[in-house]
ChimeraX commands (.cxc) that place a marker at each C-alpha (Angstrom):
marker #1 position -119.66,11.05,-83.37 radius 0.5
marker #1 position -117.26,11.24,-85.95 radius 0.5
marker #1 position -114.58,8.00,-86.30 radius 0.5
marker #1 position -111.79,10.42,-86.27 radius 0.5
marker #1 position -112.37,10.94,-82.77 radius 0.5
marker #1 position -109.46,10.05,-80.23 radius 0.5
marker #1 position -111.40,10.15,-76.95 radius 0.5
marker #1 position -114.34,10.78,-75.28 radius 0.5
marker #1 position -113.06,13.69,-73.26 radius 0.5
marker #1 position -109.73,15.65,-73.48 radius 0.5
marker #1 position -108.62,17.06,-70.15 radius 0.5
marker #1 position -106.02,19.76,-70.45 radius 0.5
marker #1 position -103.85,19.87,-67.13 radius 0.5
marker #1 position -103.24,16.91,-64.95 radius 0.5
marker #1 position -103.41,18.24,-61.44 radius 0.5
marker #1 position -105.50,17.29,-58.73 radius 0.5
marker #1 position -108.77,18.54,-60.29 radius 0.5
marker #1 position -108.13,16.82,-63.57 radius 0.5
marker #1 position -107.15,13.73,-62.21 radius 0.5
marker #1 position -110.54,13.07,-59.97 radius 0.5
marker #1 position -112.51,13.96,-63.05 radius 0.5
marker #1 position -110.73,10.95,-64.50 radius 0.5
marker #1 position -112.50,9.26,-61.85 radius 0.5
marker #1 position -115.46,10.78,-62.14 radius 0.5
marker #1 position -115.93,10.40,-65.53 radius 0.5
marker #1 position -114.88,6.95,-65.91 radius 0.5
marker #1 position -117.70,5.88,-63.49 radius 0.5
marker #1 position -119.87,6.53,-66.67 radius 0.5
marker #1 position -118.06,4.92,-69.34 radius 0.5
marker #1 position -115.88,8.23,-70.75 radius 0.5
marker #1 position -112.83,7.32,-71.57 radius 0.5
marker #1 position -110.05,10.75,-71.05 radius 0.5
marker #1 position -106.95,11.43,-72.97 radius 0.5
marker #1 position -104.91,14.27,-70.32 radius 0.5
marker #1 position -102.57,16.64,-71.98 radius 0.5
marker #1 position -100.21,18.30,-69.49 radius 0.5
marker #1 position -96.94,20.48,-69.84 radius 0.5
marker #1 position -94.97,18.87,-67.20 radius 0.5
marker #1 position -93.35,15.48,-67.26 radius 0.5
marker #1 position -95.52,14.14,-64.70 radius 0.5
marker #1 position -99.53,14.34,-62.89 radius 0.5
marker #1 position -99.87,16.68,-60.68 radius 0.5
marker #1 position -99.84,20.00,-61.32 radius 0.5
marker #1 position -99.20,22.53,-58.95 radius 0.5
marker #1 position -99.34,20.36,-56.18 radius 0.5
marker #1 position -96.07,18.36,-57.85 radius 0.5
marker #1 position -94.27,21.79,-58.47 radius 0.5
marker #1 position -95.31,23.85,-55.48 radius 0.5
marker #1 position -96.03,21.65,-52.40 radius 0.5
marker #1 position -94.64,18.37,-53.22 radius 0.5
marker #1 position -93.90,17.89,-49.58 radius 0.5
marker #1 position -96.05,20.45,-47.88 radius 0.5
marker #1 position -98.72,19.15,-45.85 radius 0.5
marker #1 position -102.07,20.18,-46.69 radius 0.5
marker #1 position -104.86,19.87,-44.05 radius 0.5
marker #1 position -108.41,20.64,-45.77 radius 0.5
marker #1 position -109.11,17.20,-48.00 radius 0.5
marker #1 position -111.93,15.64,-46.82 radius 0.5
marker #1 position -110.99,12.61,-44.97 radius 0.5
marker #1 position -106.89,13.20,-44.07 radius 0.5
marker #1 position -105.75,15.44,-41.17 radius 0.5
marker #1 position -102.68,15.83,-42.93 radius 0.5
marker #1 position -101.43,14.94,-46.64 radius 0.5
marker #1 position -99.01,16.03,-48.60 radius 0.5
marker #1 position -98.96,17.34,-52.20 radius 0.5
marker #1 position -97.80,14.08,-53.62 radius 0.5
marker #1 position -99.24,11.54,-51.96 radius 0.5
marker #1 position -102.72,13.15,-53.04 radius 0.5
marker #1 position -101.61,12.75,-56.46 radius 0.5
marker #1 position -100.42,9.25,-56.02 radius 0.5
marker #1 position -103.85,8.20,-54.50 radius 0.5
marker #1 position -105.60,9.86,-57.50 radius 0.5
marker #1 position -103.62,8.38,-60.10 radius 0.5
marker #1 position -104.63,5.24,-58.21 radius 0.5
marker #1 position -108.05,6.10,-57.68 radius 0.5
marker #1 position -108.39,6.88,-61.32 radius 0.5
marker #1 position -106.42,4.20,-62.52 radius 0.5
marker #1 position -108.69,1.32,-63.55 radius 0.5
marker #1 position -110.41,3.81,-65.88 radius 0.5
marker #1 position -107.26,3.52,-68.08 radius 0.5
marker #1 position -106.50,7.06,-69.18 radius 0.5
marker #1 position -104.41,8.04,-71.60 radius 0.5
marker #1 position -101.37,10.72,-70.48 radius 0.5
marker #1 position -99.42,12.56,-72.71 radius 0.5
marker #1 position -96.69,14.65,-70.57 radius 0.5
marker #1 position -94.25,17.80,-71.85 radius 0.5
marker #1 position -97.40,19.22,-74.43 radius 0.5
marker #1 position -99.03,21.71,-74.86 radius 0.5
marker #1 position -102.50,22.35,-76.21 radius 0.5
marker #1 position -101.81,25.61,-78.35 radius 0.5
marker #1 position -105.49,25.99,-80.18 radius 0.5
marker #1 position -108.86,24.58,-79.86 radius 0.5
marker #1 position -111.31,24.59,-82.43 radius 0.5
marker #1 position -114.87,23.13,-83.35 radius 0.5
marker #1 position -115.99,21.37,-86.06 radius 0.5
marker #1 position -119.60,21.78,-88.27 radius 0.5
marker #1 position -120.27,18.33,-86.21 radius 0.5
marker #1 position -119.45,19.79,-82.77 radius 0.5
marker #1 position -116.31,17.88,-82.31 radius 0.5
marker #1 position -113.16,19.67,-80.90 radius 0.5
marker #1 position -109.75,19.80,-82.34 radius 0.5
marker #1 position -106.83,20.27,-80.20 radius 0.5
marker #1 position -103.82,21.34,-81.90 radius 0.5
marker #1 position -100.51,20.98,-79.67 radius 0.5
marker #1 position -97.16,22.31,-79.59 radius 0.5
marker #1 position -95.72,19.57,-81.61 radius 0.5
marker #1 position -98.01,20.05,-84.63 radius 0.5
marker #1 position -100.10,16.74,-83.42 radius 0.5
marker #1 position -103.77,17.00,-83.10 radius 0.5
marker #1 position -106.40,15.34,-80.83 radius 0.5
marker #1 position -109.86,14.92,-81.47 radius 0.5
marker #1 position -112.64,14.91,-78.88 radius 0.5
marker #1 position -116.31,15.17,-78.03 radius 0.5
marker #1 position -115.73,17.27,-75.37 radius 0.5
marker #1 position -112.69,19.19,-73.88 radius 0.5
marker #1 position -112.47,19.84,-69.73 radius 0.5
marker #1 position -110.16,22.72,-68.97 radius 0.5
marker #1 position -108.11,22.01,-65.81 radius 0.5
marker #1 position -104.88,24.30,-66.48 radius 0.5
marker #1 position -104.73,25.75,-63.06 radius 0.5
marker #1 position -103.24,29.27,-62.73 radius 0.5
marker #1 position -101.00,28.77,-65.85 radius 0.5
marker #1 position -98.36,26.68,-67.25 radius 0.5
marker #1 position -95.25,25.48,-65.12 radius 0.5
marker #1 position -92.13,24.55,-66.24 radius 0.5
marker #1 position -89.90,22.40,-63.83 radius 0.5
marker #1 position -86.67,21.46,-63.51 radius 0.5
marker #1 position -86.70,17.55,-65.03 radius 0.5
marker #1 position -84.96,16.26,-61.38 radius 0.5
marker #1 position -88.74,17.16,-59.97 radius 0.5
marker #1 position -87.92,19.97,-57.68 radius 0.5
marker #1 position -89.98,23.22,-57.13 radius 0.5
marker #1 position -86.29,25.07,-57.43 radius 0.5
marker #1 position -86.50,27.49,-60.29 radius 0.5
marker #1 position -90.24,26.68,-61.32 radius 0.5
marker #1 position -91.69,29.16,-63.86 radius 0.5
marker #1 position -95.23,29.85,-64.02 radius 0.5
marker #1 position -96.40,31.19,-67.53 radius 0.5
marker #1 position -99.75,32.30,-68.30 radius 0.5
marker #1 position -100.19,29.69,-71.10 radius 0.5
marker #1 position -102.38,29.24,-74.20 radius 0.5
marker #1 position -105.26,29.14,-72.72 radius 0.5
marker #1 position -105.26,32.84,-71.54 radius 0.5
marker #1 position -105.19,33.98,-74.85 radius 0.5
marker #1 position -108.67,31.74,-75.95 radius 0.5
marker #1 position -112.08,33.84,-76.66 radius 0.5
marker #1 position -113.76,32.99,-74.01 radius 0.5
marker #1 position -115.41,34.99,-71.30 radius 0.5
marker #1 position -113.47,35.84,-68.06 radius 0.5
marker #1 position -113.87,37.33,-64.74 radius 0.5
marker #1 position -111.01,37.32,-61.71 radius 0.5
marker #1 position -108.40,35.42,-63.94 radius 0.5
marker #1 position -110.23,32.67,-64.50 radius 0.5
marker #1 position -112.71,31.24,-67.34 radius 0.5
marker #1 position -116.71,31.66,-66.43 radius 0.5
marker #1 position -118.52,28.67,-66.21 radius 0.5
marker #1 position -122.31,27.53,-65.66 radius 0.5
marker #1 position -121.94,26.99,-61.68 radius 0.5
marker #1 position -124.63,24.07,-62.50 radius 0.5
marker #1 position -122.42,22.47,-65.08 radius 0.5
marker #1 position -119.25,24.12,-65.50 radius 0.5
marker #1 position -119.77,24.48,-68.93 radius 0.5
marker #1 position -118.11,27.62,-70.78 radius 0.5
marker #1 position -119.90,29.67,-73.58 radius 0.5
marker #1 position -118.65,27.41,-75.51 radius 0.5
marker #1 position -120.83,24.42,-76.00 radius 0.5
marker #1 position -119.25,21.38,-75.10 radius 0.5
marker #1 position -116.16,22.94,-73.09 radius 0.5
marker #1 position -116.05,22.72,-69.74 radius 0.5
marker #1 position -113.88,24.15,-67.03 radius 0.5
marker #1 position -112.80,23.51,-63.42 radius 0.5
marker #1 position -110.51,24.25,-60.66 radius 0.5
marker #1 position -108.49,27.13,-60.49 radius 0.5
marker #1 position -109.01,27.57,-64.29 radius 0.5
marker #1 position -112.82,28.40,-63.71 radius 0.5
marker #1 position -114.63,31.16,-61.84 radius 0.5
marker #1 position -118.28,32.31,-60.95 radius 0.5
marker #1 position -119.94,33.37,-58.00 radius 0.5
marker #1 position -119.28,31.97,-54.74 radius 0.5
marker #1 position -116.01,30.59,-56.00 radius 0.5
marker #1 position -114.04,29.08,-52.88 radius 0.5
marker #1 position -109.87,27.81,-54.39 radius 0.5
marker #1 position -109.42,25.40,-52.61 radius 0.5
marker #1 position -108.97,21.40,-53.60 radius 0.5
marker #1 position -111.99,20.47,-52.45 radius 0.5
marker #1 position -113.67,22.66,-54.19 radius 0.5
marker #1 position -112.38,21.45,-57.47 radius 0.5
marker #1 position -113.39,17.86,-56.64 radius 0.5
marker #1 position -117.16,19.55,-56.36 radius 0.5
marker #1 position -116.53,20.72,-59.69 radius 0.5
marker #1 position -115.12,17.73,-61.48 radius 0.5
marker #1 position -118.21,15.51,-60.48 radius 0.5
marker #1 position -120.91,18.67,-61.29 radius 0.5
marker #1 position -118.83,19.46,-64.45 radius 0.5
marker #1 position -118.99,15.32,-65.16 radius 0.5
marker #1 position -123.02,15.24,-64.60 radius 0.5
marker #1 position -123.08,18.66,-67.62 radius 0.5
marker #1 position -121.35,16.07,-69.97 radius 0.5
marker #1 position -123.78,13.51,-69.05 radius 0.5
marker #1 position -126.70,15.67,-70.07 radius 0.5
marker #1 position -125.22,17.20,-73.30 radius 0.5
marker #1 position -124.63,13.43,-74.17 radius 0.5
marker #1 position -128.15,12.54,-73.18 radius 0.5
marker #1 position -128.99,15.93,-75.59 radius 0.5
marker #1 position -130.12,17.60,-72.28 radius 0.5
marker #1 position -132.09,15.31,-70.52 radius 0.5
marker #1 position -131.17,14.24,-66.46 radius 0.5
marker #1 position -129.05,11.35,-66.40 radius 0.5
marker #1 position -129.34,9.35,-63.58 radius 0.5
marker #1 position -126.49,9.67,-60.70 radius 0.5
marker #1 position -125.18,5.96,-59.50 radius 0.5
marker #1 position -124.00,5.52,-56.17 radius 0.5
marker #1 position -120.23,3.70,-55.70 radius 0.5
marker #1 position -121.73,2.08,-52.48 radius 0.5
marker #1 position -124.73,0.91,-54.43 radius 0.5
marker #1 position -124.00,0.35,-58.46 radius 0.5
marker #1 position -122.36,-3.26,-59.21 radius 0.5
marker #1 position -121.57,-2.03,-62.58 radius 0.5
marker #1 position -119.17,0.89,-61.07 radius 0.5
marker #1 position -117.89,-1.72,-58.38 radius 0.5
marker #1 position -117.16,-4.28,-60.95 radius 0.5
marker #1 position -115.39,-1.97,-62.88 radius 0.5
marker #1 position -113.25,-1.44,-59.67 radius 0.5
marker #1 position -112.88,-4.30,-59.15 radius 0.5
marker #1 position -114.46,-4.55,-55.83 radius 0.5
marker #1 position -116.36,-7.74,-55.30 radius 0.5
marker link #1:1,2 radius 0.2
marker link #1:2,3 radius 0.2
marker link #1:3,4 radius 0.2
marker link #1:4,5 radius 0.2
marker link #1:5,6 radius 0.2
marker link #1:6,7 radius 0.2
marker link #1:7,8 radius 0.2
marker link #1:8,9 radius 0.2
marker link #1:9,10 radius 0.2
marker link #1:10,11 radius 0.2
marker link #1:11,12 radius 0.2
marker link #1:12,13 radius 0.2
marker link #1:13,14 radius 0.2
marker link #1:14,15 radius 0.2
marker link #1:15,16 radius 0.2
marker link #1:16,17 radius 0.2
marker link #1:17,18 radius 0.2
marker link #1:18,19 radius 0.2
marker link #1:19,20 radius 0.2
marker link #1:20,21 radius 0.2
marker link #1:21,22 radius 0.2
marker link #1:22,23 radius 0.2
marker link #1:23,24 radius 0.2
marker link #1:24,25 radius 0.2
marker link #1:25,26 radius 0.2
marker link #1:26,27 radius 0.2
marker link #1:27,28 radius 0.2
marker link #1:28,29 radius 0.2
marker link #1:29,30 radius 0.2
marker link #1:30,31 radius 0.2
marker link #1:31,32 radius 0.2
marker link #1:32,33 radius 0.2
marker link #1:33,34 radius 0.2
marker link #1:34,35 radius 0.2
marker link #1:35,36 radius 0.2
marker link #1:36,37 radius 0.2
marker link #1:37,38 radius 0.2
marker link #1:38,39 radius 0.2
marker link #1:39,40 radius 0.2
marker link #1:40,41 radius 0.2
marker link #1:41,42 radius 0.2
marker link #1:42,43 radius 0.2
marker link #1:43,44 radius 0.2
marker link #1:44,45 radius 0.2
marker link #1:45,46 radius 0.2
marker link #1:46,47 radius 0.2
marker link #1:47,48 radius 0.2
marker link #1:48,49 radius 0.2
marker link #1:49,50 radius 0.2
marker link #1:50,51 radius 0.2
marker link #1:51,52 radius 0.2
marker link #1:52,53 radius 0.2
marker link #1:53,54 radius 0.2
marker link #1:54,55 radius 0.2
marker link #1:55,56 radius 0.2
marker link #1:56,57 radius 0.2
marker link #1:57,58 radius 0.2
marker link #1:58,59 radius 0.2
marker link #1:59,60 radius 0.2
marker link #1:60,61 radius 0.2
marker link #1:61,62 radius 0.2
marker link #1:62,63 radius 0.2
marker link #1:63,64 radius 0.2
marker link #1:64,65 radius 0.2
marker link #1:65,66 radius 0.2
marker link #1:66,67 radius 0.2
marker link #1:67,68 radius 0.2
marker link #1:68,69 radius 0.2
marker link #1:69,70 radius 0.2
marker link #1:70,71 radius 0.2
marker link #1:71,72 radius 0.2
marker link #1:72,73 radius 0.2
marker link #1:73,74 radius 0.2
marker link #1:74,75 radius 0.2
marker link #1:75,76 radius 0.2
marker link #1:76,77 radius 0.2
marker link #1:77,78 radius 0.2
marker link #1:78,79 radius 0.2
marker link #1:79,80 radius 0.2
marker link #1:80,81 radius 0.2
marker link #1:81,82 radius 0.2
marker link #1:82,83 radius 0.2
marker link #1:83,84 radius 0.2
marker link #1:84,85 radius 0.2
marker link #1:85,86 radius 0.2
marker link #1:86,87 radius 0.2
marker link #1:87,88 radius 0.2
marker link #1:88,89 radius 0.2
marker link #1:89,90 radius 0.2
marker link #1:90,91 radius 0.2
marker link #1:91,92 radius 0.2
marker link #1:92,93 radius 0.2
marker link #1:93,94 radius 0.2
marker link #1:94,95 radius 0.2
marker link #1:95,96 radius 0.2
marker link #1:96,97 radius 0.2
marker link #1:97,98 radius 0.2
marker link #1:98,99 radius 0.2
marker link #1:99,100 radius 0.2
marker link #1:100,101 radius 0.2
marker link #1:101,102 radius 0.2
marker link #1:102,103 radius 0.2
marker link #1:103,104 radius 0.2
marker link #1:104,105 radius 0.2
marker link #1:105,106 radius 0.2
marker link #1:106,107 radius 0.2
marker link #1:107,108 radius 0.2
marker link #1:108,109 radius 0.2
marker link #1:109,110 radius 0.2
marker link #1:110,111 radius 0.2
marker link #1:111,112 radius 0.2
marker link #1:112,113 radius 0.2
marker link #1:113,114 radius 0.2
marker link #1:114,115 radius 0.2
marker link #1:115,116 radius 0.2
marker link #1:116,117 radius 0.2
marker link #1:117,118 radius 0.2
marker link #1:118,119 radius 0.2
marker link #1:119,120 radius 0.2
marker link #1:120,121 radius 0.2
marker link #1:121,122 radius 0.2
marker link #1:122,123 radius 0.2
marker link #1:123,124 radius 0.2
marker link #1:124,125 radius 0.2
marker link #1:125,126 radius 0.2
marker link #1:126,127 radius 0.2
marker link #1:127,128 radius 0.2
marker link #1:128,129 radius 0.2
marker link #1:129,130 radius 0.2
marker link #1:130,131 radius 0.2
marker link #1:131,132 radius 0.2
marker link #1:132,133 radius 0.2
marker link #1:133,134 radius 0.2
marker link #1:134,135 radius 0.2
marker link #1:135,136 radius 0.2
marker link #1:136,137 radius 0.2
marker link #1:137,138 radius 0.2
marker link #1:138,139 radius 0.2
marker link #1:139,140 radius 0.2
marker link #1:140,141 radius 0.2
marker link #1:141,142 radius 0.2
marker link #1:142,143 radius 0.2
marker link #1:143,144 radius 0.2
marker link #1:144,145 radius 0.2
marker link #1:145,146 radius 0.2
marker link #1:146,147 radius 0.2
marker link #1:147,148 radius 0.2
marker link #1:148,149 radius 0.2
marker link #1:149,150 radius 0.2
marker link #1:150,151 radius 0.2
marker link #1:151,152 radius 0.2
marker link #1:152,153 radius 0.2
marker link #1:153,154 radius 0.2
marker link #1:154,155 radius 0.2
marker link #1:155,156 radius 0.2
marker link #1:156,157 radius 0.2
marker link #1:157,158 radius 0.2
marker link #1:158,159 radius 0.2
marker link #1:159,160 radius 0.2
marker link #1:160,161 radius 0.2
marker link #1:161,162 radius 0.2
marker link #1:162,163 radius 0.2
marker link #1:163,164 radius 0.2
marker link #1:164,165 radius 0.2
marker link #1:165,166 radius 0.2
marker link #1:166,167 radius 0.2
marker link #1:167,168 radius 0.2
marker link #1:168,169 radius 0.2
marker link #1:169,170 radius 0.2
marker link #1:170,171 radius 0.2
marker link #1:171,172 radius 0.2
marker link #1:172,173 radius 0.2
marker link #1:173,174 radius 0.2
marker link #1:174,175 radius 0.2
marker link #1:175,176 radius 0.2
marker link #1:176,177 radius 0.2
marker link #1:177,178 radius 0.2
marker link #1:178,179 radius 0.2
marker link #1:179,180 radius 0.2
marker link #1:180,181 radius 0.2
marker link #1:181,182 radius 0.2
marker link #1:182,183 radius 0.2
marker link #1:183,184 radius 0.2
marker link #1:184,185 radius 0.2
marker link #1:185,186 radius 0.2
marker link #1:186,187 radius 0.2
marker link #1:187,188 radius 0.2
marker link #1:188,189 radius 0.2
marker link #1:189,190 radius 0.2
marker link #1:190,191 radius 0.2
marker link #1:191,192 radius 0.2
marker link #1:192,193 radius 0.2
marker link #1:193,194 radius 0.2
marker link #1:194,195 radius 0.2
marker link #1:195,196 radius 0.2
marker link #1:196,197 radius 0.2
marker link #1:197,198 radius 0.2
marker link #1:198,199 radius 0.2
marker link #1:199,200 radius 0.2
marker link #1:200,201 radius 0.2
marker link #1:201,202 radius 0.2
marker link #1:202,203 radius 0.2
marker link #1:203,204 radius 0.2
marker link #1:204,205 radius 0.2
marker link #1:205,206 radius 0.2
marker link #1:206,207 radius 0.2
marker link #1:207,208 radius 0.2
marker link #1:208,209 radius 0.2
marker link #1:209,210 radius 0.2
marker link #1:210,211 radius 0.2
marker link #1:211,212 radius 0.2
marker link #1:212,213 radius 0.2
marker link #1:213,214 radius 0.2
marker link #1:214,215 radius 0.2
marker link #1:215,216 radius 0.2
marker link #1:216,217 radius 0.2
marker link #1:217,218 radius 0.2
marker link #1:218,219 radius 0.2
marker link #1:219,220 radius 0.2
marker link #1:220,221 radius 0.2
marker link #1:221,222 radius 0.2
marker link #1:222,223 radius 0.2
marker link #1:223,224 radius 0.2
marker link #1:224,225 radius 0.2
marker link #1:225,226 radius 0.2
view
């Protein structure tokens, strides 16, 4: 692990997806840096549905766009992620060590272990008030990266949701293989399958060990749950 490194996982995109991989990857001691286009989390639930209701998350008969992102930001909160809104990642590249460099729009780079694609179906652009009116969807960067597609989206190991490319890893609507279902639950699934692929890679392919919220004091501790 080289000392240049900035985190232990770069997330690109910062809707719902990426923001319960936070989570998810914070229950095992990664610390994420999220790099998102918009001024704010939430992706296309904060541009398209804001106030919609939506009425398939596990657990709520009935939530809206935003408050889903407001409890995930919460949930993912004590993990202390790093955000950095209105960027772009432009390039991604790997190093003779394995690291990944992420070059963004502003000439900055960010240097990671491993990179989690969670882009959605493109890049929006919203009008700063934080109103769907006039949103513009563009395919972004990362349709133009060599890696392997099918229906739109990037192919992934279903077990792991790991890319061709060793050590970049893809979810939600940014991913595809067989059996692929859209929907937000879905891409929950993925975030805590794509979390256990890091796991292993970090354990150089051996099976980590899952721990259990209800049962782990470590994770509750963390919490801060008594």
């Amino acid at each position: 692990m080289s000392d240049s490194r900035n985190t232990d996982v770069l997330i690109v995109g910062a809707g719902p997806a990426a923001l319960f991989a936070i989570f998810q990857l914070g229950l095992y001691g990664l610390r994420c840096q999220v790099i998102d286009g918009l001024g704010r989390p939430g992706g296309q639930c904060a541009v398209l549905y804001p106030d919609k209701p939506i009425y398939d998350v596990p657990g709520f008969p009935e939530i809206d766009g935003q408050e889903l992102c407001e409890r995930l930001m919460r949930q993912a909160a004590p993990f202390e992620p790093r955000f950095t809104f209105g960027r772009t990642v432009t390039d991604l590249t790997r190093d003779a060590g394995g690291e990944w460099l992420a070059q963004l729009d502003d000439g900055s780079h960010l240097r990671a272990d491993h990179v989690l694609i969670a882009s959605g179906i493109g890049l929006f652009s919203a009008p700063t008030d934080g109103s769907a009116t006039d949103a513009e969807l563009k395919p972004g960067p990362a349709a133009v990266w060599p890696l392997e597609r099918s229906r739109g989206g990037i192919v992934v190991d279903p077990a792991t949701f790991e890319t061709s490319e060793p050590g970049l890893f893809a979810i939600g609507d940014a991913c595809d293989y067989p059996g692929k279902v859209r929907l937000i639950l879905s891409a929950f699934h993925e975030a805590a399958l794509a979390t256990q692929g890091i796991r292993r890679r970090l354990a150089d392919g051996k099976a980590a060990s899952v721990e259990y919220t209800t049962a782990s004091k470590r994770i509750r501790e963390k919490l801060g749950r008594p």
